[in-house]
N, C-alpha and C positions, 0 to 999 in steps of 0.2 A: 629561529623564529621565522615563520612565513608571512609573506608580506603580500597581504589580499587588499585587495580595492573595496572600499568600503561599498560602493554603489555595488559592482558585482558581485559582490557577497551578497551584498542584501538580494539581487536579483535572484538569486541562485537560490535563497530562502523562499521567495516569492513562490519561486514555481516550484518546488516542495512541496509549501500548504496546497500547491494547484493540483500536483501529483496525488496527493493522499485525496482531496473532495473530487476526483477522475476517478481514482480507483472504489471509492467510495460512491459515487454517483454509477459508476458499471457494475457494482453487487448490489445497489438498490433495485438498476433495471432487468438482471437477472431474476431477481425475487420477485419481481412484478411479472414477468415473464413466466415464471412459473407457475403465478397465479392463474394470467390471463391463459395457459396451455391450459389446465387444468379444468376452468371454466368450460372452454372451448370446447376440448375434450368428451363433457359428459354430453352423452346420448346421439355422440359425432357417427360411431360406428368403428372406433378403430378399437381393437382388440385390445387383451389386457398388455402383452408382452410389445403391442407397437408402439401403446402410450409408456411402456415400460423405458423402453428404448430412449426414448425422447428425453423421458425426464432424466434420468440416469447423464445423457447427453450435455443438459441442460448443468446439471446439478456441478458437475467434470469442469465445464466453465467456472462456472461459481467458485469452485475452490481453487482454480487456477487465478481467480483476481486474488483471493482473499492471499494465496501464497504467494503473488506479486505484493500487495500489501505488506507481507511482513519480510519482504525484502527491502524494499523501501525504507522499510523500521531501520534495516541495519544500514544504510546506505547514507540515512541522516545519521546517526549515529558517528557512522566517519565521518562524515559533512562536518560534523559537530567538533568534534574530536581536531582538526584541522582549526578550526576559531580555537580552539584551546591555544594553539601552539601558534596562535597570532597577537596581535595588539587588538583587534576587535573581542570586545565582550561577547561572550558566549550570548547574554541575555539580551543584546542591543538587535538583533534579528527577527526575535521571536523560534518560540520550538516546537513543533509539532507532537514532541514527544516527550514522555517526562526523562528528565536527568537522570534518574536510577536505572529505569531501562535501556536508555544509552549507553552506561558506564559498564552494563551487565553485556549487553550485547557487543560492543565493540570488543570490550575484553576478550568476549568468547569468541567472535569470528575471528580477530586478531592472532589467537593463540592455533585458530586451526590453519591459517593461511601460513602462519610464520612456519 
């Protein structure tokens, strides 16, 4: 049984939910970003393949949060997985993520690491 501080646990949840509306607020401003190129863009003068470039650029970002994001997924996942094997309720924190997809991923990273 692991024996967590109830306060830092909860902290460490805290900045979880913080991590996921960060990563979630930086694929918001990507997407806006893309708008405002976009915008910007028409009747600028820059040719097809330089505006090509950019967004291509732009887009390479975007999925590098979205693939940080579902790292995070696994990451709570063990976070989680760790209250399991304590005296704190798994539920007494709050979860970012649901319990099935937890149970599904940690399984699955679990079994690739081991």
């Amino acid at each position: 049984m692991l024996n967590l501080d109830p306060v830092k646990t909860q902290a460490v949840a805290d900045q979880t939910r913080q991590a996921f509306a960060s990563l979630d607020n930086a694929l918001v401003d990507a997407a806006q970003l893309t708008t405002a190129f976009l915008t910007a863009s028409q009747g600028s003068g820059l040719t097809a393949s330089e505006s090509q470039r950019i967004i291509k650029q732009i887009h390479e970002s975007a999925t590098k949060i979205i693939e940080g994001r579902s790292d995070m997924i696994r990451a709570t996942a063990l976070l989680t997985r760790c209250l399991e094997h304590s005296a704190i309720p798994v539920t007494s924190v709050g979860c970012p993520i649901g319990f099935e997809l937890e149970r599904q991923e940690t399984a699955r990273h679990l079994t690739l690491v081991a």
